[in-house]
Each structure stands twice: as structure tokens, then as C-alpha cells.
C-alpha positions in Angstrom: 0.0 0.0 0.0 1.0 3.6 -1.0 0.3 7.0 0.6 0.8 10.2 -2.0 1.9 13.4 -0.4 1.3 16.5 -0.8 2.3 20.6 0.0 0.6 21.6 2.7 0.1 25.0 1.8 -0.3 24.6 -1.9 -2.0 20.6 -2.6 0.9 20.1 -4.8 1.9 16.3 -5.4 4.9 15.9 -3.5 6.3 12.1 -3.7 4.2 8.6 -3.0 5.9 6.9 -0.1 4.9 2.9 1.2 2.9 3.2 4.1 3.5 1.7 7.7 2.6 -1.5 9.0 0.6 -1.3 12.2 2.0 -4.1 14.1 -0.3 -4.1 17.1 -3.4 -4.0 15.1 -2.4 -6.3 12.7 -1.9 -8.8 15.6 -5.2 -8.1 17.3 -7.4 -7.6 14.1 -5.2 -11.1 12.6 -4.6 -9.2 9.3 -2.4 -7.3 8.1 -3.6 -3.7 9.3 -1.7 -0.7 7.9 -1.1 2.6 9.8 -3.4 5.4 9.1 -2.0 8.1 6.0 0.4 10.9 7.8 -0.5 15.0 7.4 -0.6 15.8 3.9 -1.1 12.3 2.5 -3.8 10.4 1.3 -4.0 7.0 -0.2 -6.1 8.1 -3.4 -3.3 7.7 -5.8 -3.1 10.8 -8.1 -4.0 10.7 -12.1 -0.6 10.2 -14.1 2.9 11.1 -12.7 1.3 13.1 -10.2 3.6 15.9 -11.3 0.9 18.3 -11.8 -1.9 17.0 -9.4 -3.4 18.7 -7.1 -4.9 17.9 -3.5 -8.6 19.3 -2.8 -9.1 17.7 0.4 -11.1 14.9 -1.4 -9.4 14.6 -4.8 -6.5 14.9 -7.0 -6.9 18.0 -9.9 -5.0 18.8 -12.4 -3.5 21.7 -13.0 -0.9 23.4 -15.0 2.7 22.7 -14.5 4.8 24.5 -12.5 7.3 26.6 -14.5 10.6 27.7 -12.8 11.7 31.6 -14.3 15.0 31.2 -15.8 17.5 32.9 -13.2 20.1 35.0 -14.6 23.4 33.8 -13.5 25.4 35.5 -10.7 27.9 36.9 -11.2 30.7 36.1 -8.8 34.6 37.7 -9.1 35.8 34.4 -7.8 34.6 32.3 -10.3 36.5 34.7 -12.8 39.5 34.4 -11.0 38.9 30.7 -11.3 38.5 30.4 -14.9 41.7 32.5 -15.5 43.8 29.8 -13.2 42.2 26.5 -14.6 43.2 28.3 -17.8 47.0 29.3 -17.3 47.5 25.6 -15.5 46.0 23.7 -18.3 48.8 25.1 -20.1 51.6 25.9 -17.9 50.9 23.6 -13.7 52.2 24.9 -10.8 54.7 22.3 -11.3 55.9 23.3 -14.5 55.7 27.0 -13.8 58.0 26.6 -10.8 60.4 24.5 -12.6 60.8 27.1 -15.0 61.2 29.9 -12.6 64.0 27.9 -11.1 65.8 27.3 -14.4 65.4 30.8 -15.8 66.5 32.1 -12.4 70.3 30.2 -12.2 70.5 30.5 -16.2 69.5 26.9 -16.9 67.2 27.8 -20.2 68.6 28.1 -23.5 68.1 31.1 -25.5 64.6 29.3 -27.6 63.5 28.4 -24.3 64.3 32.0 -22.7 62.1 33.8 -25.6 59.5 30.9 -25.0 59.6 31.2 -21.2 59.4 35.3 -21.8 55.9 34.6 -24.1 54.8 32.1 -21.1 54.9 35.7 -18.6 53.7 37.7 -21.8 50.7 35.4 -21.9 49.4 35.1 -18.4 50.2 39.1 -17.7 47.4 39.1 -20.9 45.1 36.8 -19.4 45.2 38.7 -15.4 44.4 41.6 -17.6 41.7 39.5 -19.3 40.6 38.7 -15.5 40.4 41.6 -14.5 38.9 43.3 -17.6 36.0 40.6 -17.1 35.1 41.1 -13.0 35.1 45.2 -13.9 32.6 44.5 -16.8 30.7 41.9 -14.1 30.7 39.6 -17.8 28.9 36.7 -16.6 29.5 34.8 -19.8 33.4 34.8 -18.6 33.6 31.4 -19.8 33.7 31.9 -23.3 37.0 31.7 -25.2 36.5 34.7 -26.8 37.4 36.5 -23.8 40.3 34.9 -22.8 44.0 35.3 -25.0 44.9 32.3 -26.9 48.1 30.6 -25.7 50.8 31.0 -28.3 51.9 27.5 -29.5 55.8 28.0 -28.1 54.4 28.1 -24.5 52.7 25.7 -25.0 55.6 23.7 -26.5 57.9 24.7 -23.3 55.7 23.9 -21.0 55.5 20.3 -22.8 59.3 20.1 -22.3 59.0 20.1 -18.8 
């Protein structure tokens, strides 16, 4: 046996539910005895899914669905922030970046790799800019490639040296 709830407030179907074995009934009555349907349920099953019944008090009505206003996003500066660091380690990792540093800073890159490692700063200087071009505009569609720089294809090259 079932029980169907529903809103209190507004009769909405809210979920079906089993219902309860009565165990001291059952044993007196020597059947099986269920417990009575909680506040806000019933054990009149709704017409279809439910998903757009209603409760009366005696029935189940129909009504029109629900629908849910599309919420603009929020915009959150974090988030940005975010995007820009997923974005720079995809390309260049913690990892990577500090084993650069440490090789540029005792003279351990060649001259390609110097130029490369120079477009590497070049590139994320562009996308903090980026960054914080897009939390000053509050742009919630930060996501987007077309507001982020595009790697050039030497860092991306150093960084797969190391």
C-alpha cells in the first residue's frame, strides 16, 4: 500500500511513499492492518505522474505545471579568477611554472626556451588583464573563449618540455 503526499500549503503532489505496518493492530485484528496516511497524504493515488496534481481535500486536480523563471546567472569575481587559473595551468601547472622559474633564475634555459619562457609571462600578464577586464565588466559569460587570450603555440611547446 501507498500513501501520495502532498504541500501543505499549496496541494501540490509531492512524492508517494509505502505506508506503515501497524503491528499491534495487525496482531489483534489477525490481518495485516496498515497505519493510518500521515498529514498531507492520502491514499487516493493521483492521475498520471502526479507531477501536476493537485490535493482538494477529497481529490486529485490537475492543473498546470509549474514553470521555474529562468534565473540570470550571478555573477561572482571568484569564479573569474577561477577560470583564468584552470586556464594558465591547463597550459603551464604549478609544477611546471616553478620549474621554470627555477631554471630561468640560475640560467639553466637556453636562448629558444628564454624567448618561449618570456611569451609564457607575456601570456598570463594578458590573461590577469583578461581577469580583470572581465570582473570590472561583471561579464557573466566569462567562460567563453572569446574572452580569454589564446596561448601561443611556443608556451605551450615549453611547458611540454618540462
Amino acid at each position: 500500500m501507498n500513501y501520495y503526499g502532498f504541500d501543505r500549503e499549496t496541494g501540490r503532489f509531492t512524492g508517494v511513499f509505502a505506508a506503515q505496518v501497524d503491528p499491534l493492530e495487525s496482531k489483534l485484528s489477525g490481518k495485516l492492518t496498515y497505519c493510518g496516511p500521515p498529514q498531507n497524504a492520502t491514499a487516493v493515488q493521483p492521475p498520471g505522474d502526479g507531477t501536476d496534481a493537485v490535493w482538494t481535500g477529497s481529490e486529485w486536480r490537475i492543473v498546470e505545471p509549474v514553470v521555474e523563471p529562468e534565473l540570470d546567472p550571478v555573477f561572482v569575481p571568484g569564479a573569474v579568477k577561477d577560470e583564468c587559473r584552470a586556464r594558465v595551468h591547463a597550459v603551464l601547472s604549478e609544477e611546471t611554472q616553478r620549474n621554470l622559474v627555477a631554471r630561468a633564475t640560475v640560467g639553466m634555459l637556453d636562448e629558444s626556451q628564454l624567448k618561449s619562457y618570456r611569451a609564457a609571462l607575456g601570456w598570463i600578464d594578458a590573461m590577469r588583464l583578461a581577469c580583470r577586464s572581465l570582473i570590472a565588466a561583471e561579464t557573466a559569460a566569462f567562460g567563453s573563449d572569446e574572452h580569454w587570450p589564446e596561448c601561443p603555440d611556443e608556451v605551450v611547446s615549453l611547458a611540454n618540455s618540462f
